[in-house]
N, C-alpha and C positions, 0 to 999 in steps of 0.2 A: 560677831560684832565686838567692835573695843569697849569696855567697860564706860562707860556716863557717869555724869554724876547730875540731878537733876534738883532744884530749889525752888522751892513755889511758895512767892512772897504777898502780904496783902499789908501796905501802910497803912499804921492808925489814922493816917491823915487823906486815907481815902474811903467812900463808904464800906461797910463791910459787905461784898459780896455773896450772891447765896447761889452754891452751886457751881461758884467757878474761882478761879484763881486771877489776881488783878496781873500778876508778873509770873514769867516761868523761865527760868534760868538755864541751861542746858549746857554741861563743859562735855571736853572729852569725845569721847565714842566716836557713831558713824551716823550721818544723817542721811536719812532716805526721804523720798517723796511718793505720795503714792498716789495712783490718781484716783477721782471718786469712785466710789464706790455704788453699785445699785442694785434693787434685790432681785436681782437675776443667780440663778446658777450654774456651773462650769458649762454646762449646754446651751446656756442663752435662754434659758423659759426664766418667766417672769414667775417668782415667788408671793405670792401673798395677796392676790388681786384684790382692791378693795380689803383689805386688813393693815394696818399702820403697825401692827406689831409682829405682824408672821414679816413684813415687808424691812422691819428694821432689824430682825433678828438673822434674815439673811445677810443685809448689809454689814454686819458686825461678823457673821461666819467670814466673809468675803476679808473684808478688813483684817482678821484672824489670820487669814491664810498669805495675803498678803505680806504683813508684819512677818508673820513666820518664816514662808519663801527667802527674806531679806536678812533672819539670822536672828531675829529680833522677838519679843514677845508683848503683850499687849499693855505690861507695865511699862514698856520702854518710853509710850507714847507721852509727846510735850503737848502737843496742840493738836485739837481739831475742828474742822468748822465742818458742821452740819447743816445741808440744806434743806427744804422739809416746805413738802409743796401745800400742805397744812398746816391751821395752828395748833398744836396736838402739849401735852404735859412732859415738862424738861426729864423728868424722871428717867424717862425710858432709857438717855443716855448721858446721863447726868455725871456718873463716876468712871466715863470712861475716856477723858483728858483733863487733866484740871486747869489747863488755859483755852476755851475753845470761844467757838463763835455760830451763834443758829440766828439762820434766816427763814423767813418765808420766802415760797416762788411760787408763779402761779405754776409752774411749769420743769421737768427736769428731764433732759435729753438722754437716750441710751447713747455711750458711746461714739464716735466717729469713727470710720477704716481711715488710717491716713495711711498715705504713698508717698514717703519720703523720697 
């Protein structure tokens, strides 16, 4: 991957943030997208059933390998938006994009096979 340069800005003239970045700058490099992520592993068995932390520790293995596949490493990351079918404590992935966005859902779908 080509070298980034990456600036994570918070104006005094907006509240200060806790936990995230208000603006995240990105020149240079190579942008990838990746699609979500869930705690499944390379076999398809679900990781963590009923546990929100075995469940997000795979999703971040996954996201890992991901980033990695593409050349990249887990510092490289600008943004991410987390979905999070409960309401559970930011902590857990609190340091790993400093511009990101969590929702709640009632609900998160494995994958789809599409047939281009």
């Amino acid at each position: 991957m080509t070298k980034s340069t990456k600036e994570f800005l918070n104006p005094k003239t907006l509240m200060a943030p806790a936990g995230y970045t208000h603006i995240a700058r990105a020149s240079g490099g190579t942008t990838i997208y990746i699609a979500g992520q869930v705690s499944s592993d390379e076999a398809g068995k679900l990781i963590g059933e009923n546990n929100f932390e075995a469940q997000a520790e795979q999703v971040f293995r996954n996201l890992k390998i991901a980033v990695e596949a593409a050349g990249g490493t887990m510092a490289d990351l600008v943004k991410m938006n987390v979905y999070l079918v409960a309401e559970v404590a930011r902590t857990t992935y609190r340091n790993s994009a400093r511009s990101a966005i969590a929702m709640s859902t009632s609900r998160i779908r494995r994958p789809l096979r599409w047939s281009w």
